[in-house]
Structures are given as C-alpha cells and as structure tokens.
C-alpha positions as CSV (number, residue, x, y, z in Angstrom):
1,X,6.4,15.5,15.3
2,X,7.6,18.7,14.8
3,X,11.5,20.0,14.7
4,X,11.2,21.2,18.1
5,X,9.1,18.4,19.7
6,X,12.0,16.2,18.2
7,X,14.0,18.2,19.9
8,X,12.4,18.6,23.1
9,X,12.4,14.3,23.3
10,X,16.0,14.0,22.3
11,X,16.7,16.4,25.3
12,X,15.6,13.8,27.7
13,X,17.5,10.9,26.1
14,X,21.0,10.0,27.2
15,X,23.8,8.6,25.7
16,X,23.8,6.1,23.9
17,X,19.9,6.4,23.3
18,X,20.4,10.0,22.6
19,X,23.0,8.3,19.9
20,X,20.7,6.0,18.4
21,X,17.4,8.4,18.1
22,X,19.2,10.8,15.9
23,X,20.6,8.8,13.8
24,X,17.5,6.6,13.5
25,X,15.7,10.2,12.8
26,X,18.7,12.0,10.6
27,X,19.1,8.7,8.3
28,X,15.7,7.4,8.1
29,X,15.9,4.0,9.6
30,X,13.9,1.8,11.3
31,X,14.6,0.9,14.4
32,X,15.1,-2.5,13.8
33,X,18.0,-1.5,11.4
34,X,19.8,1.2,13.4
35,X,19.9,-1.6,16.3
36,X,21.5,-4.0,14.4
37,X,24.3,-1.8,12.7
38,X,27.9,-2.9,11.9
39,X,30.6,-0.7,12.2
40,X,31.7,-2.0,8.5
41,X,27.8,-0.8,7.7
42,X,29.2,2.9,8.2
43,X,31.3,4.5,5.6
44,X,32.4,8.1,7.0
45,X,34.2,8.6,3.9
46,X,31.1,8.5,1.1
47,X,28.9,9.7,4.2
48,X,26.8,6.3,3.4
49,X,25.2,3.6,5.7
50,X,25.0,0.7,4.1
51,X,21.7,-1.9,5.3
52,X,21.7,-5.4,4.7
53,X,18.3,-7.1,4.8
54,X,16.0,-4.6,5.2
55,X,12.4,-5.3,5.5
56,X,11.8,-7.3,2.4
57,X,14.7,-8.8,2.8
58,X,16.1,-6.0,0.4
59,X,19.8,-4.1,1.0
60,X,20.0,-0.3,0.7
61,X,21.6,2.9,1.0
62,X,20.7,5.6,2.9
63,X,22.7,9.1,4.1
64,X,25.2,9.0,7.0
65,X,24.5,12.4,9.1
66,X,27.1,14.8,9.0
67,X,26.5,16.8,11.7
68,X,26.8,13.1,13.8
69,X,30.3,12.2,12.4
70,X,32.1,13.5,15.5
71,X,29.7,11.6,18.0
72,X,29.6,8.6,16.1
73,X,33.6,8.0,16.2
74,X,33.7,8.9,19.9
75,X,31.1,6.4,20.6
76,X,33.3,3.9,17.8
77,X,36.0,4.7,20.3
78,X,34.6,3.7,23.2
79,X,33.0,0.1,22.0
80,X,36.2,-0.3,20.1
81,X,37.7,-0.3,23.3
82,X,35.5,-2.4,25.3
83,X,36.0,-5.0,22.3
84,X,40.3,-5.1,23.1
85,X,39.7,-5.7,26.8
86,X,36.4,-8.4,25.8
87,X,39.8,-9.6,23.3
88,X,42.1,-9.7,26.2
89,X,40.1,-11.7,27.9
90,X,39.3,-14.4,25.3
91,X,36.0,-13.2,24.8
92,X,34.9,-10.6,21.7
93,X,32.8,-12.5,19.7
94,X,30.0,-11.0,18.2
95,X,27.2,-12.9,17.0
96,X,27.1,-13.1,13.2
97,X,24.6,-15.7,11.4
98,X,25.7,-19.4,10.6
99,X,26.4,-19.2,6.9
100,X,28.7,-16.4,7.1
101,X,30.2,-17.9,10.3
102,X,31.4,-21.0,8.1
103,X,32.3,-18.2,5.5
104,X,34.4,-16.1,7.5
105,X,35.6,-18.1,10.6
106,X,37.1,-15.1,11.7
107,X,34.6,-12.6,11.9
108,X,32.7,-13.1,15.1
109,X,36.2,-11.3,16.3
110,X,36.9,-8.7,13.8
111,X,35.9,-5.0,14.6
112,X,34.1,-4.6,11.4
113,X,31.6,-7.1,12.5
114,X,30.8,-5.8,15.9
115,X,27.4,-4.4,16.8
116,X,28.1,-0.5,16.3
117,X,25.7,-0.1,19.4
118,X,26.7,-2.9,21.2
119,X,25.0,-4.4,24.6
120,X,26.5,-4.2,28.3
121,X,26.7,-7.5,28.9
122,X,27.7,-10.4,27.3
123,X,25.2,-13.4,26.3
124,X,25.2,-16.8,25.3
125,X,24.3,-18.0,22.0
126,X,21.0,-20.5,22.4
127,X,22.5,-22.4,19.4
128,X,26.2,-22.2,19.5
129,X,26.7,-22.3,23.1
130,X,29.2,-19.4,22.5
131,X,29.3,-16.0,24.5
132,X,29.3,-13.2,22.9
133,X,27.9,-9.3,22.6
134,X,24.8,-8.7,21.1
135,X,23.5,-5.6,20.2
136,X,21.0,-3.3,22.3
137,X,18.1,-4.3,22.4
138,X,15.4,-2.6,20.5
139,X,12.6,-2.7,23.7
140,X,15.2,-0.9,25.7
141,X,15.2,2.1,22.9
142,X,11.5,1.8,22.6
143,X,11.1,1.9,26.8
144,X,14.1,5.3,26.9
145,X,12.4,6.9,23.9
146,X,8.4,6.2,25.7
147,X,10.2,8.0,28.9
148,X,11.6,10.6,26.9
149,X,8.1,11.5,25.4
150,X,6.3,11.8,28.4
151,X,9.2,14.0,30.1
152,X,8.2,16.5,27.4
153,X,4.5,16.3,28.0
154,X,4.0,16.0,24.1
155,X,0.3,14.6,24.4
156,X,0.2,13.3,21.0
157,X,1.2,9.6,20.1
158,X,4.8,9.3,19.1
C-alpha cells in the first residue's frame, strides 16, 4: 500500500483498532504479536517493544513509535483502569502460560502482565477453570481492518 492508501484505511478504523493498525504498521509486527502485547513488553523510556516468542519461537526487539507515545498511555490509562475495578471485584487475572504461572504465582494479577489491548469481556480458562481477560482477538482486527479496506474502495488486495 501506499502512504496515503495507509492512510485512507486507518481513517475508517476506530479506536482501539485504529490503535492496533498503526502500531502493527509503525513497529513492524505481525499481527499475531501486536495482539498478544504486555504492557511490561513496552519500554517508553528506550522507545523499544520487546517480543517474546516470535515466529520461530525467537525474542526480538523492534522500535516503539514515537509519534504513538501519547495514544498509547491514554489507552494504558484506560485498561489500567478497567483492571482496578476487574481488582475490586476479585477478578483481574490475566491469562499467562502454566510454567510461568508456577513461577510467578502472582502475575496473572499484576499490571505488567496484562494484555496491553485487552478484550471486553472476561473468559474462562478451558484448563484452569479460572476467569480472566484475554486479549483481542486477532479475527476481530482482521474483520475491522477487511471493513476499513473496502470503505476506501482500494481495489487491490490488502
């Protein structure tokens, strides 16, 4: 795509989707990745984004936009919020895998280890039995971003 087709499709996203496509686009992640972000992943500081298994099962590091700094904390804000009142009312787990849950009993509570892009609704863990948030999932981006495209009437695959 070209700068202003890109620019044309982000137009017709909203927020969060909006979000998630320009960092997935300013960083160069996959959407796989960018879905299942921590918010200890982000380090405004070094302007870094730190991804742990990446495809290969490989971790890397890969730029944190600067011009999405600002956005980025005011979303942080708002799920940071949702996670006190999911903490209030005895929920605010997060799902994190089994070895790290033994690891770090803790975690699954912590705000480093929520979902930086975190789903409405809370689920139920098929093994655990525990409800938690997960993160967004990636057919929803691929179904907002699809819509987005052919609002623009780009007739080229994207």
């Amino acid at each position: 795509m070209t700068r202003d087709e890109v620019k044309k499709v982000f137009s017709h996203l909203e927020a969060p989707w909006k979000l998630i496509a320009q960092l997935l686009y300013g960083s160069g992640l996959r959407l796989s990745e960018g879905m299942k972000l921590r918010v200890k992943d982000l380090d405004f500081g070094q302007g870094t984004i730190t991804i742990h298994d990446a495809k290969g099962g490989t971790h890397r590091i890969v730029p944190l936009p600067r011009a999405l700094e600002v956005k980025l904390k005011s979303h942080l804000e708002g799920a940071r919020e949702r996670h006190l009142k999911d903490l209030a009312a005895g929920l605010g787990n997060t799902h994190i895998p089994q070895s790290l849950q033994k690891k770090y009993p803790n975690a699954p509570r912590e705000w480093a280890w929520q979902f930086v892009f975190p789903a409405a609704k809370l689920c139920q863990h098929p093994r655990t039995q525990v409800i938690a948030r997960y993160h967004l999932h990636e057919g929803s981006m691929q179904r907002q971003f699809k819509r987005a495209v052919n609002k623009t009437g780009i007739a080229k695959r994207i």
